[in-house]
ZANUKOL-859110 format. One line per field, with one value per residue (C-alpha): x, z, y; residue number from 1; residue in three letters. Coordinates in nm, 2 decimals, decimal comma. Layout:
<numars>
X: c(X/...);
Z: c(Z/...);
Y: c(Y/...);
resi: c(NUM/...);
resn: c(ALA/...);
</numars>
This chain:
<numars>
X: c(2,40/2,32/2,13/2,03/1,85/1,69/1,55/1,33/1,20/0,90/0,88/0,78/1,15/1,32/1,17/1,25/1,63/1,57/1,40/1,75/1,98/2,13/1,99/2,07/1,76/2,05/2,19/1,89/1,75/2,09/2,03/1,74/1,83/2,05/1,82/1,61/1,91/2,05/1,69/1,42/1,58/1,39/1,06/0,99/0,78/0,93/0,84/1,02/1,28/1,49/1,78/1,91/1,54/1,57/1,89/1,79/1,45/1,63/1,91/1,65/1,47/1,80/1,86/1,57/1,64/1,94/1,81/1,56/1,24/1,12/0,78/0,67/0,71/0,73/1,01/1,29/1,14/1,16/0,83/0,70/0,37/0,12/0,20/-0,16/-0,10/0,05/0,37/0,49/0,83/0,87/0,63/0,28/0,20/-0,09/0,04/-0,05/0,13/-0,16/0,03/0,38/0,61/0,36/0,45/0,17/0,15/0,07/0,09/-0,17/-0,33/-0,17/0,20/0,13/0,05/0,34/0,55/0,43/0,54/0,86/0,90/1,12/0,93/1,16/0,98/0,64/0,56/0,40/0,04/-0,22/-0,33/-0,52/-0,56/-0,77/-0,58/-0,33/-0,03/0,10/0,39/0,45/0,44/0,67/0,70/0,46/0,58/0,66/0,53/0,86/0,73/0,69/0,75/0,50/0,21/0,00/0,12/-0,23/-0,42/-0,32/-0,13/0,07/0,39/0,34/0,30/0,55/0,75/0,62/0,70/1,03/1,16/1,20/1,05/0,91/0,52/0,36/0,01/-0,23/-0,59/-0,88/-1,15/-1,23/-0,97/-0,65/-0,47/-0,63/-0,56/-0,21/-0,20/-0,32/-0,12/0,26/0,20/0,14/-0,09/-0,30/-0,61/-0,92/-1,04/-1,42/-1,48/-1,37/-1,17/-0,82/-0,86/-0,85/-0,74/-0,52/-0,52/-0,63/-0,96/-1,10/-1,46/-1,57/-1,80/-1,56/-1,24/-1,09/-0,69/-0,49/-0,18/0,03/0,33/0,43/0,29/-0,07/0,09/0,29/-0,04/-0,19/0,12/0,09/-0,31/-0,30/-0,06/-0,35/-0,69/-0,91/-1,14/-1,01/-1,27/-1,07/-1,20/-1,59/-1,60/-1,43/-1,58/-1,63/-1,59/-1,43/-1,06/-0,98/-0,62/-0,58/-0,28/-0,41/-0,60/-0,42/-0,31/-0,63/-0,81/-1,08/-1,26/-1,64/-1,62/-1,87/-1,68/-1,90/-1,87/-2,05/-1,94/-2,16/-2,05/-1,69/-1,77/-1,95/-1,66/-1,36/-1,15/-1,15/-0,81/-0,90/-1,22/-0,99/-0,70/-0,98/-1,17/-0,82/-0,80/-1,13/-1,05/-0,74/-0,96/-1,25/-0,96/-0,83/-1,20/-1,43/-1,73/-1,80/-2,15/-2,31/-2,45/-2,55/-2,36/-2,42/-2,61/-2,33/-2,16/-2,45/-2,35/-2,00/-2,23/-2,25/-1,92/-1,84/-2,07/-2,05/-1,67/-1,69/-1,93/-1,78/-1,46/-1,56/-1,72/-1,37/-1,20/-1,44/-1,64/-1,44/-1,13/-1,16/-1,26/-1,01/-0,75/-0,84/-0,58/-0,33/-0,53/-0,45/-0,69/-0,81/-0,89/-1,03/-1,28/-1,32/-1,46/-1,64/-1,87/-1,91/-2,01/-2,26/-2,42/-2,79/-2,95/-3,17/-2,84/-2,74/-3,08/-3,02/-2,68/-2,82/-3,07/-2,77/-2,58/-2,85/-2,97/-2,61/-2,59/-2,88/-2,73/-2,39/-2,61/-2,81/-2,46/-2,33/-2,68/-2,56/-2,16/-1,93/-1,65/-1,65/-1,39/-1,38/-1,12/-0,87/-0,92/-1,08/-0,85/-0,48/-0,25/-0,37/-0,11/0,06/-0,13/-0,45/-0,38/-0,02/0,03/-0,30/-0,54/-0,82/-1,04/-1,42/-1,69/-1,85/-1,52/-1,48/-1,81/-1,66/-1,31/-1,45/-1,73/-1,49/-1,34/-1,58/-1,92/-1,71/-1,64/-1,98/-2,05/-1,77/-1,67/-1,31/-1,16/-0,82/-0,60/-0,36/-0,13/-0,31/-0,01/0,12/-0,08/0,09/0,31/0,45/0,28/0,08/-0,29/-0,49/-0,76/-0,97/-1,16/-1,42/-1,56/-1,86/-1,82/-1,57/-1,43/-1,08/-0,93/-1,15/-1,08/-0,72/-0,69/-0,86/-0,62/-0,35/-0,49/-0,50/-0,12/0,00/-0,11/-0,08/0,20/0,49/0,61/0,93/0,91/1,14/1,45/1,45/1,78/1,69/1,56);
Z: c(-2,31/-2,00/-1,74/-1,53/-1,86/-1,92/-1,58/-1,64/-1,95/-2,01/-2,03/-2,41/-2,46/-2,25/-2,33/-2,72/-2,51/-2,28/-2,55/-2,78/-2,50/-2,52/-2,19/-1,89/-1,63/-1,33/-1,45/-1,47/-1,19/-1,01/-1,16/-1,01/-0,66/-0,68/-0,76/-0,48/-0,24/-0,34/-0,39/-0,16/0,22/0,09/-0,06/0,14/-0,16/-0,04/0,32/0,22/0,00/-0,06/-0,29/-0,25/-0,38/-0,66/-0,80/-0,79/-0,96/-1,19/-1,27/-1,33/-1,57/-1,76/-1,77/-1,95/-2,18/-2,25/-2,31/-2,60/-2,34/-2,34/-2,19/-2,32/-2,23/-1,88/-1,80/-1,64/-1,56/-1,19/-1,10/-0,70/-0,59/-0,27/0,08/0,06/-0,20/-0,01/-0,09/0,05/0,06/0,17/0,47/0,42/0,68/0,49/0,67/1,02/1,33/1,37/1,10/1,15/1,05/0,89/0,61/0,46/0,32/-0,05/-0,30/-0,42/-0,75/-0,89/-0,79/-0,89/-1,27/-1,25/-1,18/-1,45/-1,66/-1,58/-1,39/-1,10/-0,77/-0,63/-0,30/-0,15/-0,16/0,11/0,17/0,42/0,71/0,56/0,23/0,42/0,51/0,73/0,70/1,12/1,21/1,41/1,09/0,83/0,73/0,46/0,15/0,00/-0,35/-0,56/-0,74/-0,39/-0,05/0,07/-0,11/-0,10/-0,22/-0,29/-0,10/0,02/-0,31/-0,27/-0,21/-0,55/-0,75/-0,58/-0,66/-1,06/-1,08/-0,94/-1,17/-0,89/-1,08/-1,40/-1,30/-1,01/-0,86/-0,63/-0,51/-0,54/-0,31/-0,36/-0,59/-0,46/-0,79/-0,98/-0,71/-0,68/-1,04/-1,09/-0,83/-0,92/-1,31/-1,41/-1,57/-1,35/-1,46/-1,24/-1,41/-1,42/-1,07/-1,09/-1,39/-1,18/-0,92/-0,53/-0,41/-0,18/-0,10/0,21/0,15/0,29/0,07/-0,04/-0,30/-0,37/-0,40/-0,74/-0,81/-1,05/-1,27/-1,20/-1,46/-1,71/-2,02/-2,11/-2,34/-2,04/-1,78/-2,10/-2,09/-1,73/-1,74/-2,02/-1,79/-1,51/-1,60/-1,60/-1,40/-1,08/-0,93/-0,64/-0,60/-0,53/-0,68/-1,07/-1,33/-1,58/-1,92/-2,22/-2,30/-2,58/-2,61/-2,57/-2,74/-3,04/-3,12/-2,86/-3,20/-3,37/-3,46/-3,24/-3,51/-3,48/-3,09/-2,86/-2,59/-2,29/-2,05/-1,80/-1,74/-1,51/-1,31/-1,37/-1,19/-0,97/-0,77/-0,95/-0,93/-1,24/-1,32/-1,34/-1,52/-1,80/-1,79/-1,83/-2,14/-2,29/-2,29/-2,43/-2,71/-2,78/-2,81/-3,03/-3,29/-3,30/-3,42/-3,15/-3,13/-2,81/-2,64/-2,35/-2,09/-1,73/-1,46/-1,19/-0,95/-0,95/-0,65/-0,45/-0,33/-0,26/0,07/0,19/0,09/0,48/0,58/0,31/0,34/0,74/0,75/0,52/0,68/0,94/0,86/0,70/1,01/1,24/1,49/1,85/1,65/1,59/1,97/2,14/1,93/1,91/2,04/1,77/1,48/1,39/1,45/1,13/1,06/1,43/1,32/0,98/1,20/1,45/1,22/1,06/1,42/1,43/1,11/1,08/0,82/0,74/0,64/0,40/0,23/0,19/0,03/-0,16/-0,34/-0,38/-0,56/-0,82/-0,87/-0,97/-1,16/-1,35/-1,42/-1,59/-1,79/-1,91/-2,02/-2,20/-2,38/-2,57/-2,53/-2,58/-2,29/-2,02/-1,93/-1,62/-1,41/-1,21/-0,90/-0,80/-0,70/-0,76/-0,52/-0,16/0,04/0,27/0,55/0,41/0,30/0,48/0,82/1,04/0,86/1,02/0,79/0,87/0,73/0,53/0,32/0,19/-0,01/-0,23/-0,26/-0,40/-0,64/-0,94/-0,87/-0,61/-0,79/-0,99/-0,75/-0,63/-1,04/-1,10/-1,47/-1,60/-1,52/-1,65/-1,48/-1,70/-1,70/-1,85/-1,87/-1,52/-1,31/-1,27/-0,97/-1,24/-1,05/-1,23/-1,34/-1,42/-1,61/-1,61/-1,92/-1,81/-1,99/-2,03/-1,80/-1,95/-2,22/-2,09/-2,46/-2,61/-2,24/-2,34/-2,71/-2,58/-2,33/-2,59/-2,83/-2,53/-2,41/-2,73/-2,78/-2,44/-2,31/-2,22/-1,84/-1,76/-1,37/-1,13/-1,09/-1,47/-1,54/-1,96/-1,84);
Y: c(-0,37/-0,18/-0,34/-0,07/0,07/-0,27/-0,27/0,04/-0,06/-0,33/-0,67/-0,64/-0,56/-0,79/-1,11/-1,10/-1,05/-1,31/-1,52/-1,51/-1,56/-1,21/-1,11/-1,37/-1,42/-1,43/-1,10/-0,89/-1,02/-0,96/-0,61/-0,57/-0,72/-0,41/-0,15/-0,25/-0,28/0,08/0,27/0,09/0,23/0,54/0,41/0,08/-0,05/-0,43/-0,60/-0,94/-0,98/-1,27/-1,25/-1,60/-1,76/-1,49/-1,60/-1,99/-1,91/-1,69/-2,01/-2,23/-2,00/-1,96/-2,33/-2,38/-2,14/-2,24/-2,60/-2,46/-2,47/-2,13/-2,10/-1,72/-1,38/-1,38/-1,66/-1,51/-1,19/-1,06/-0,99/-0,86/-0,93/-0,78/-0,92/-1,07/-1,33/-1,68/-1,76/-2,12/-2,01/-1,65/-1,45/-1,36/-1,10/-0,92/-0,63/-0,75/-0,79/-1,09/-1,26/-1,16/-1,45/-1,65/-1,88/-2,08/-2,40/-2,32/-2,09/-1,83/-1,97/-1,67/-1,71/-2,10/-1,94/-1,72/-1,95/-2,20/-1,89/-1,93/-1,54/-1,47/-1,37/-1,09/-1,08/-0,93/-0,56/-0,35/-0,35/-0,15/-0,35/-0,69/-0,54/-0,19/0,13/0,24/0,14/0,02/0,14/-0,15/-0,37/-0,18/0,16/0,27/0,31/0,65/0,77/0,84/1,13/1,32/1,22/1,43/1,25/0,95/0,61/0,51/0,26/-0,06/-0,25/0,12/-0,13/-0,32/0,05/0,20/-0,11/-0,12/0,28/0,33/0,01/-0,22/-0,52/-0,54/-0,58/-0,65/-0,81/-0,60/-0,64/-0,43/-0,40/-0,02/0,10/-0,01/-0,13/0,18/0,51/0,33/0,34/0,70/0,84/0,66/0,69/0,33/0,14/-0,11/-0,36/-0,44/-0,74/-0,85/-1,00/-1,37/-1,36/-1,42/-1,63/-1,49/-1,83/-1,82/-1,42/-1,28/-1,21/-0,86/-0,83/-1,14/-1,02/-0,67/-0,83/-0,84/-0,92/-0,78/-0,67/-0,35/-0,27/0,05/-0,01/-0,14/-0,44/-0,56/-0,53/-0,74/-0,96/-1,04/-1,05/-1,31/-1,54/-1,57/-1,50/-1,81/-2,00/-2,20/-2,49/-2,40/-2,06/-2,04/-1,71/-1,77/-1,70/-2,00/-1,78/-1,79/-1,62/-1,40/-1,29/-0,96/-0,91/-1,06/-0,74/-0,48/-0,24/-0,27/0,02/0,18/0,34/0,40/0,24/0,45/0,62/0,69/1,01/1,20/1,54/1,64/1,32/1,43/1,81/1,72/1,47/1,59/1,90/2,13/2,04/1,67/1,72/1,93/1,64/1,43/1,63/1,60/1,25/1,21/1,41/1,21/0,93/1,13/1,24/0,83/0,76/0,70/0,81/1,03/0,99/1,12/0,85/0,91/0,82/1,08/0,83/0,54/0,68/0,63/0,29/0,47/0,57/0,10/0,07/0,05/-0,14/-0,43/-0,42/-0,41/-0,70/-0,87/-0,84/-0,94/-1,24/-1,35/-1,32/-1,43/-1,22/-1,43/-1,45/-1,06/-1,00/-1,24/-1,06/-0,71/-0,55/-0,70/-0,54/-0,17/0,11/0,18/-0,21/-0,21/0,05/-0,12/-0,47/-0,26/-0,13/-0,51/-0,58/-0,28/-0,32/-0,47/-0,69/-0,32/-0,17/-0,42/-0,42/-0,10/-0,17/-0,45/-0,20/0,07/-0,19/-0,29/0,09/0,15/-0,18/-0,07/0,28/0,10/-0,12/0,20/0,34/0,07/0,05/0,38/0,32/0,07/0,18/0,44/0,73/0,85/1,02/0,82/0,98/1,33/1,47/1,58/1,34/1,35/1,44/1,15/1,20/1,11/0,72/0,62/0,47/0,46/0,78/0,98/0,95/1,04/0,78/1,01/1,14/0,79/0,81/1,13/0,95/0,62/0,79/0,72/0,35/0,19/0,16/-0,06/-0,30/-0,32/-0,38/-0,59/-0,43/-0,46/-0,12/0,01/0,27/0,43/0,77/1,10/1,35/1,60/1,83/2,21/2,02/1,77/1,51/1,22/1,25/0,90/0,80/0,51/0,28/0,07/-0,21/-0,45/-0,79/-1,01/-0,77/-0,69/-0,75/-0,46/-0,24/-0,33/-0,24/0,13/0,15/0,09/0,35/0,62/0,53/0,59/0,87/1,04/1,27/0,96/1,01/0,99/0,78/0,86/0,65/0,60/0,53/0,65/0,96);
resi: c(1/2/3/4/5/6/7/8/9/10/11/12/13/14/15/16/17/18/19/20/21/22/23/24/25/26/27/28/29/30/31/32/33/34/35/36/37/38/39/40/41/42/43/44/45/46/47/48/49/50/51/52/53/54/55/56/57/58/59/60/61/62/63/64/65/66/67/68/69/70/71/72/73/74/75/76/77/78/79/80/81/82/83/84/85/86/87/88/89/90/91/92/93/94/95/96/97/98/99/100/101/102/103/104/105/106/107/108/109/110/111/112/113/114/115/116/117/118/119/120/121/122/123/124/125/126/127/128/129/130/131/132/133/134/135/136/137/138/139/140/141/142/143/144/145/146/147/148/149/150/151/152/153/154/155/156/157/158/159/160/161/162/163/164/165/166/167/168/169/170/171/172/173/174/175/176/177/178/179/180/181/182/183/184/185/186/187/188/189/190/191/192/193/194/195/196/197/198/199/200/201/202/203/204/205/206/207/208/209/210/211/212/213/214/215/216/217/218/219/220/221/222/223/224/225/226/227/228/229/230/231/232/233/234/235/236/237/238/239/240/241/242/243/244/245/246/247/248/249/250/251/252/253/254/255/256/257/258/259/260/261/262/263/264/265/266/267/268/269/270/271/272/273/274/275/276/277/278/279/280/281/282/283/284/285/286/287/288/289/290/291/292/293/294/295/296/297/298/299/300/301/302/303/304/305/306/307/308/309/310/311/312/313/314/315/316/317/318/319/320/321/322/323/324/325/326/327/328/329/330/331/332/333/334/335/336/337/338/339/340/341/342/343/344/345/346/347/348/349/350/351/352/353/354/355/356/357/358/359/360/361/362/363/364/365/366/367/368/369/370/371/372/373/374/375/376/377/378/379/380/381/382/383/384/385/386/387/388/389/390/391/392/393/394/395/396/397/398/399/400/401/402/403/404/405/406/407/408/409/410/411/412/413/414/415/416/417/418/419/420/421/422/423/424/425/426/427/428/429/430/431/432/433/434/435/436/437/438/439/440/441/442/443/444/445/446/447/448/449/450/451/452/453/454/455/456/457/458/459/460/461/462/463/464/465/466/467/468/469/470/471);
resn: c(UNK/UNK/UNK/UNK/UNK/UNK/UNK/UNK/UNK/UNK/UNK/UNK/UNK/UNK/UNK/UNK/UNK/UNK/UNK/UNK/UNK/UNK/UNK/UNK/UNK/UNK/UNK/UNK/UNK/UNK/UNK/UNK/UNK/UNK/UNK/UNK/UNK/UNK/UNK/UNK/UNK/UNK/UNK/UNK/UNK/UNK/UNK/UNK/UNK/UNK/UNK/UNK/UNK/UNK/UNK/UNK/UNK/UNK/UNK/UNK/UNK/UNK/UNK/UNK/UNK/UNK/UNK/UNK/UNK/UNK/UNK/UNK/UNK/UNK/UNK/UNK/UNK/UNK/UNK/UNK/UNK/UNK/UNK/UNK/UNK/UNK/UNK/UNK/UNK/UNK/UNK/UNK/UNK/UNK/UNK/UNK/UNK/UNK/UNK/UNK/UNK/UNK/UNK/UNK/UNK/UNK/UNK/UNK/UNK/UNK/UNK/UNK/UNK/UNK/UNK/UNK/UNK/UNK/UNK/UNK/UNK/UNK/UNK/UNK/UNK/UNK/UNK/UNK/UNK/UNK/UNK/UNK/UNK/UNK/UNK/UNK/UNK/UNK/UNK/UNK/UNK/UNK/UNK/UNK/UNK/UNK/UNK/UNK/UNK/UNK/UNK/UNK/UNK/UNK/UNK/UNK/UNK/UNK/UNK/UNK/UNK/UNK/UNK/UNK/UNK/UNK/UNK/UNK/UNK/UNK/UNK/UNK/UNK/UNK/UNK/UNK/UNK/UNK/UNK/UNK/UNK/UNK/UNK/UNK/UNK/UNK/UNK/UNK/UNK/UNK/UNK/UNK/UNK/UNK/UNK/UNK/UNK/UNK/UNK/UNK/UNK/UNK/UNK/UNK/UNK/UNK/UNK/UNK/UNK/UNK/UNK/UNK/UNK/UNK/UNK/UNK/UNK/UNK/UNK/UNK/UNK/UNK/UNK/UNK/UNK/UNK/UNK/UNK/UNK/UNK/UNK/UNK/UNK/UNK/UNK/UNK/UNK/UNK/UNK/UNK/UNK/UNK/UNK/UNK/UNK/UNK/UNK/UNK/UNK/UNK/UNK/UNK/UNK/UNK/UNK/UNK/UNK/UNK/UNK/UNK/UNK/UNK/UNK/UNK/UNK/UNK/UNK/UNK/UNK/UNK/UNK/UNK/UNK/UNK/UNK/UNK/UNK/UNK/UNK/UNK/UNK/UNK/UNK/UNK/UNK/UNK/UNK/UNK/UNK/UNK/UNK/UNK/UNK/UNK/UNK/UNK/UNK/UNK/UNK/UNK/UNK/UNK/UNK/UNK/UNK/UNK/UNK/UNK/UNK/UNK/UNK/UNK/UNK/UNK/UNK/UNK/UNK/UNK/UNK/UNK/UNK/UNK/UNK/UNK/UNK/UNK/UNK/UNK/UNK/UNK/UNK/UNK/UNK/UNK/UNK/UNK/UNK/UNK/UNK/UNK/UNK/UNK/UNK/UNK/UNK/UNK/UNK/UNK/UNK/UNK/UNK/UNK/UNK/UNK/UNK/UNK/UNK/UNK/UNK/UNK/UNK/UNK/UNK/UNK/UNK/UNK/UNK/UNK/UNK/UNK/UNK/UNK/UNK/UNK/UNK/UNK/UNK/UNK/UNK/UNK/UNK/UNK/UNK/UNK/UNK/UNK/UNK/UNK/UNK/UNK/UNK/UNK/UNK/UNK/UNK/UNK/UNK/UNK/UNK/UNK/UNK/UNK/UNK/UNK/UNK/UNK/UNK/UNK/UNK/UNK/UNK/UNK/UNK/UNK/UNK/UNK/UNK/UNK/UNK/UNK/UNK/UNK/UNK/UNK/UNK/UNK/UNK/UNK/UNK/UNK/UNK/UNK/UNK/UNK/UNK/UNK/UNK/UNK/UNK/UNK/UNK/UNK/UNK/UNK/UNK/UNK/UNK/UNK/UNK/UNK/UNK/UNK/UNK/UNK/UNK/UNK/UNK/UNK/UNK/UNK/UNK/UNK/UNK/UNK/UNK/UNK/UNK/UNK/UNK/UNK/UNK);
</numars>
């Protein structure tokens, strides 16, 4: 059995492998240890790795196995995760020369449920500057897209879907605050969830929003997302912001039929933000969808973006209110300059200007709830755009304060709303370069978002990722 091919593939064939002893934990993960070693010089998708906590991880998960005490699918599976998520053992920097060298005192609720899942933490992945953008070169390098050097990795988790795409672990977890798991997603080919705010715990992850931040799972297939979803959604007392609602297991029903489910779309919305080609990847799509059964109808989403227009000035002042306003000053030369800008306009903004973000955010609330009146999901693009190129999104951007309005209009209002949001593949623009597509669901409803996103994958043009060693 070849290893290197078992490292590209999902988790939903290696743990039946794992599961009956014909796959050894220590030698995939050793496997993958080597991917990383011979592959990430070029793509910098890791910050931290450590090989020798890896292999002991990876013994223990194979001693249990071998004793009969196999927890599920994700025991012995060599996972990564964002540099924002505490680790008690290995450096959390979140990106910052502020934090270089820090190792805190617990672990993230998240890497606590992962490991109660028996997976093998491979080390942390790359992130912007405290979860924002820019990536300083004084920190790390940023990482590099593996379809094209010359393009954008995304936003700040661009480390964990770099990571996910090029097969250097077998899923990774990201944070969203304005559409860093789904751009990521979109623009490396992979398939990424934005849960309903609360539904995975933030404990223990840098916080950079506090009412904006979601967390969530990166891999390259929706029923391994669903797989590493189902190992950490829940409420957590510990977390102020969980959300106390019931489970459903997504797998349960992932291959159901969609038949007769109301798909929602706005085409004006789609023309008026998105390129042409997009809009006509993303007619395609819902047509795919149309001939498995589901029922197509229009809703009206052009005004969502609005709020697009406060996402700086909630996420500055809220930003800033996490770090703290002396801390921020006493320290300012330590932060990078697109994070310094970020806090600057937290200091700047005025209780007027977030009444008027407060208003934005319910008129766009409102909209959603209009739409989901008529429709049962929502399919938008994944971004607007074909890949930006590098410039725009790596290392310390200039980007002006109004062009971040029309490059959140498809993934920010969702933030602001909260909604379960799924990112998958949609097929190659005339570069060969990925396209993405996002489902959006009623709070609460990832199982349904997932078994559409299931339906979609399969029948979608498949993507061959780079450094696939089936290909």
């Amino acid at each position: 059995m070849n290893l290197e091919d078992l490292c590209c593939g999902p988790i939903s064939a290696i743990a039946p492998l794992i599961e009956d002893k014909s796959v050894s934990p220590v030698e995939l993960t050793s496997a993958m240890l080597a991917r990383i070693e011979r592959i990430d010089a070029d793509l910098h998708a890791y910050v931290h790795i450590d090989p020798d906590q890896a292999l002991a991880a990876a013994e223990v998960a194979q001693a249990r196995i071998l004793s009969g005490d196999y927890l599920g699918p994700l025991h012995g599976v060599p996972l990564g995760i964002k540099d924002i998520f505490d680790t008690a053992e290995m450096v959390t920097a979140s990106g910052s020369v502020l934090l270089r060298g820090h190792i805190p005192k617990h672990n993230a609720h998240v890497v606590d449920r992962l490991d109660a899942a028996g997976a093998v933490m491979l080390g942390k992945q790359a992130t912007a500057e405290f979860a924002f953008m820019g990536y300083p070169p004084a920190v790390a390098p940023a990482p590099v897209n593996p379809w094209a050097s010359d393009r954008t990795p995304g936003m700040s988790s661009g480390g964990s879907a770099v990571a996910v795409a090029a097969s250097l672990c077998f899923g990774a977890f990201g944070s969203d605050t304005g559409g860093s798991i789904r751009f990521p997603s979109a623009v490396n080919g992979i398939v990424g969830l934005k849960p309903t705010f609360g539904r995975i715990s933030r404990r223990g992850v840098h916080p950079f929003a506090a009412t904006l931040d979601h967390v969530g799972p990166f891999a390259r297939s929706v029923t391994d997302v669903a797989l590493l979803y189902q190992a950490v959604a829940g409420y957590d007392q510990g977390d102020p912001f969980s959300a106390d609602a019931a489970l459903v297991d997504p797998l349960a029903t992932i291959s159901e039929n969609v038949r007769g489910l109301r798909l929602g779309i706005d085409v004006q919305y789609f023309e008026t933000y998105a390129e042409p080609e997009v809009v006509e990847a993303t007619l395609a799509a819902v047509a795919r969808l149309e001939e498995a059964g589901m029922q197509v109808v229009p809703v009206d989403l052009l005004k969502i973006p609005e709020v697009c227009h406060h996402w700086l000035t909630v996420g500055g002042s809220e930003a800033l209110q996490a770090y703290g306003r002396d801390k921020f000053r006493q320290n300012i030369d330590l932060f990078g300059r697109n994070v310094r800008e970020l806090l600057t306009i937290g200091e700047q903004t005025t209780a007027d200007d977030l009444l008027r973000a407060t208003a934005a955010r319910r008129r766009s609330r409102t909209a959603l709830d209009i739409a989901f009146d008529k429709a049962d999901y929502l399919l938008l693009p994944g971004i607007g755009s074909r890949i930006p190129p590098l410039a725009m999104l790596a290392v310390e951007p200039d980007v002006p304060a109004e062009a971040y309005a029309a490059a959140l209009a498809f993934t920010a209002p969702l933030n602001f709303s909260g909604h379960p949001t799924l990112s998958l593949p949609n097929g190659l623009d005339m570069d060969g370069l990925p396209f993405g597509i996002q489902l959006v669901a009623r709070p609460f409803d990832e199982a349904g978002l997932l078994k559409v996103g299931y339906t979609a994958e399969q029948r979608s043009p498949r993507l061959t990722l780079p450094f696939d060693a089936r290909a």
